[in-house]
N, C-alpha and C positions, 0 to 999 in steps of 0.2 A: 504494500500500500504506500503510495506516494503522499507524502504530508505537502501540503501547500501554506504558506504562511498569508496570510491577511492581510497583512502591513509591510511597507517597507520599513528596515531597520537602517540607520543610520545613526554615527556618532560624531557628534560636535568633538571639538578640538578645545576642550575643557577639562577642569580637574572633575566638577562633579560629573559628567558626561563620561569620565573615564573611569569611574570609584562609581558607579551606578549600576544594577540590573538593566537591563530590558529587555522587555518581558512584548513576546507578536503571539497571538496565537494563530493555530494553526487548524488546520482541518483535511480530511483527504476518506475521499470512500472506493472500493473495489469490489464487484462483484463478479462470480464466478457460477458458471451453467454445470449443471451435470448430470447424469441418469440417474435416477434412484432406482437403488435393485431393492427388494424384497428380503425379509426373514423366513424360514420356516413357516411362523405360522401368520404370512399375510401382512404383517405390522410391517413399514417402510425403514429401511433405514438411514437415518437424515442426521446431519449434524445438529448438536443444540445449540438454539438462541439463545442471546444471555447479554449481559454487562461486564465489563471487567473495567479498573482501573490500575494502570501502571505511572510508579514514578519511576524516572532513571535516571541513577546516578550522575554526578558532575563528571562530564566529559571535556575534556583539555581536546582541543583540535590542531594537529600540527603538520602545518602542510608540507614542510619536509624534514620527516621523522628518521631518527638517529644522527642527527646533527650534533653540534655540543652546543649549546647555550648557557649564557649566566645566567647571573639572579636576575629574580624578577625587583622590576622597579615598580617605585610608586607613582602615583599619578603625575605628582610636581615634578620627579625627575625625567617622567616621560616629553612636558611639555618641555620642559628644561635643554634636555635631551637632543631634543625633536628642531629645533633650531637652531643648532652647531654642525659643522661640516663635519666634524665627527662620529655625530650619530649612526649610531649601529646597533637597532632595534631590532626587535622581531616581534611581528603580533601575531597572538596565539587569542584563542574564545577560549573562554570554559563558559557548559552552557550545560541546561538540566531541562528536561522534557516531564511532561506529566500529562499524561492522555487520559481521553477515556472512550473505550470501545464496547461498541453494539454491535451484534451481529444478530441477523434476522434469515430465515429461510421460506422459500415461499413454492411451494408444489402445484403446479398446473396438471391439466388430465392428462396428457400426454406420460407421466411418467418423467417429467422434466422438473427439475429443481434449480432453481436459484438461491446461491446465498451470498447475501450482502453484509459485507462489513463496512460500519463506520466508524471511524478518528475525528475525535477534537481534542482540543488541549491547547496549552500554553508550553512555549519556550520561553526561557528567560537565556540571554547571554551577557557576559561581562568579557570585555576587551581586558588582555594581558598582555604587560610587552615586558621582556628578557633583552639584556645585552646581547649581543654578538659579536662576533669577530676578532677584532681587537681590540675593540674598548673593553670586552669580555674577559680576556685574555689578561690585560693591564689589569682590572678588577680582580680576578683570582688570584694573579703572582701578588697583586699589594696583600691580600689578606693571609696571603700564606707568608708572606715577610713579616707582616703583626702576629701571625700565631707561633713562628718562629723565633721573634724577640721575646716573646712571653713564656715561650718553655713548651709550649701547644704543639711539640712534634706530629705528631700522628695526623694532627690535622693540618697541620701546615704542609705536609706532607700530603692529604690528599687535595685542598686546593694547587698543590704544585700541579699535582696530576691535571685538574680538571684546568690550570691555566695552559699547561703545554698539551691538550686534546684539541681546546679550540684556538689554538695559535699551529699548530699543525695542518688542519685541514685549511689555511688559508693560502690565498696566490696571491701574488709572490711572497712566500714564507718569511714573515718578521725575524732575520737573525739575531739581531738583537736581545730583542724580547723572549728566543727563543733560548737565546744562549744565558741569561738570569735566567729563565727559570730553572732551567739543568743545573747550572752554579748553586741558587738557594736547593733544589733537591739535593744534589751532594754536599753539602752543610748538615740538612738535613740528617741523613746517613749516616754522618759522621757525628756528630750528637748524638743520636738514636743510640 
């Protein structure tokens, strides 16, 4: 069943507009033909009508998954962000569905059955944005250099990781950047 939304959703270029719900609802129906065969003794056999109500869980949408991304920011650093030639975001939704379904059946003489399902509900979605790239990469190594002045091996240790994952997958490779992080991991190392 195809769900159709009601509204267009769009998001202003705001703090509250970014730190907000919104909430389209949705709606979408499908119905489907088919023989009805018989029991034993005469009675048809037909699927049953009924109601059902599903919620589903918060779902993060990523349009291109297994990437590395930073932390997620907040709204002011998004707008913040968002107006430096540095920027390098990534927007992700997290969104949550809550339906509710009917299904009905209806038998003509023919021995022909119809059964229709219908969907309504609400989507709600909230706009997410994560570092990326390099400013991602600068983000990791600094906090693994604070976790590393404080004695926070293990972790400073795994933000080294998570700052040379996404400083790797870039083109042209920040040597630099690349070469501190390896430097504070074998610090690291050698502490440990």
């Amino acid at each position: 069943i195809r769900l159709g939304k009601k509204a267009k959703l769009s998001v202003e270029r705001s703090i509250e507009a970014l730190s907000d719900q919104h909430v389209v609802d949705v709606e979408g129906a499908q119905e489907c033909e088919f023989r009805v065969s018989s029991r034993s003794d005469g009675s048809l056999r037909l699927p049953k009508p009924g109601h059902s109500h599903f919620d589903l869980l918060e779902a993060t949408s990523d349009p291109r998954p297994g990437r590395p991304l930073g932390r997620e920011v907040t709204p002011n650093e998004t707008l913040a962000l968002a107006s430096t030639e540095l920027a390098s975001l990534e927007a992700l939704c997290v969104a949550k569905l809550a339906v509710n379904l009917t299904a009905s059946v209806t038998v003509n003489a023919a021995s022909q059955a119809i059964l229709k399902v219908d969907v309504t509900g609400r989507a709600s979605v909230r706009p997410v944005f994560h570092l990326s790239g390099l400013l991602a990469s600068i983000d990791y190594y600094k906090a693994a250099r604070e976790c590393f002045l404080k004695g926070s091996l293990d972790e400073a240790l795994l933000c080294s990781e998570r700052a040379l994952a996404t400083a790797a997958v870039l083109e042209p490779r920040p040597q630099k950047e690349i070469g501190d992080i390896l430097n504070l991991m074998g610090a690291t190392h050698l502490q440990r």
